[in-house]
N, C-alpha and C positions, 0 to 999 in steps of 0.2 A: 135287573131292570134294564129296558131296552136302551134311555140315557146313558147310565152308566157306561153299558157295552160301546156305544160309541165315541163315548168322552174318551176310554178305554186306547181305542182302537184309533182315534184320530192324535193319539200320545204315539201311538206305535209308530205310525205314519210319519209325524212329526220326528221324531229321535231316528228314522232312517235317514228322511231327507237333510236331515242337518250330519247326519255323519257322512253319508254316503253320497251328499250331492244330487241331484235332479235323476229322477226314475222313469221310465212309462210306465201307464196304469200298469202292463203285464207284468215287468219285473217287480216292480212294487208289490203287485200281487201273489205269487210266486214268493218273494222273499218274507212275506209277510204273513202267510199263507191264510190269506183274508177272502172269502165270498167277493162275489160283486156288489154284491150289495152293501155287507160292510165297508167295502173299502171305497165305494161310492158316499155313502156316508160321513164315515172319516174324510173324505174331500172335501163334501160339503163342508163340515165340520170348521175345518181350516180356512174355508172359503169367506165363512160368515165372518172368522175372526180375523179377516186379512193377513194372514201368515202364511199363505202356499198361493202361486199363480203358476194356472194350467196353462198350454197351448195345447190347441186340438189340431196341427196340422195334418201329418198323415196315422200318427198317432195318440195320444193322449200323453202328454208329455207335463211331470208335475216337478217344482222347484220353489226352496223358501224362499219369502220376498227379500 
C-alpha cells in the first residue's frame, strides 16, 4: 500500500536526520536511495507531523526540529 510505503520511507528519513544531522534533498537522496517522489513524500510526511524544517535557499536543505 502506497501509505504504507511512505509511512515507511518518512521513518527512513527520520532515523538519517536524527543520526546524521541536517542533509540536502540530494545527499539525503543518494544516501537513502529514494525517487524524488518518495523522498518528497517522506518530507512532506514529516512536514505534516512537525518534525523536520526545510530551508530552500540555494538548496533544499532538511533538519529535525
Amino acid at each position: 500500500m502506497i501509505t504504507e510505503k511512505n509511512g515507511t520511507n518518512a521513518g527512513k528519513l527520520w532515523a538519517l536526520l536524527n543520526e546524521q544531522g541536517a542533509h540536502s534533498f540530494k545527499d539525503a537522496k543518494k544516501k537513502l536511495k529514494m525517487t524524488n517522489p518518495d523522498l518528497y513524500m517522506a518530507m512532506g510526511w514529516l512536514c505534516r507531523e512537525e518534525k523536520v524544517s526545510i530551508s530552500d535557499d540555494a538548496e533544499i536543505v532538511m533538519d529535525l526540529k
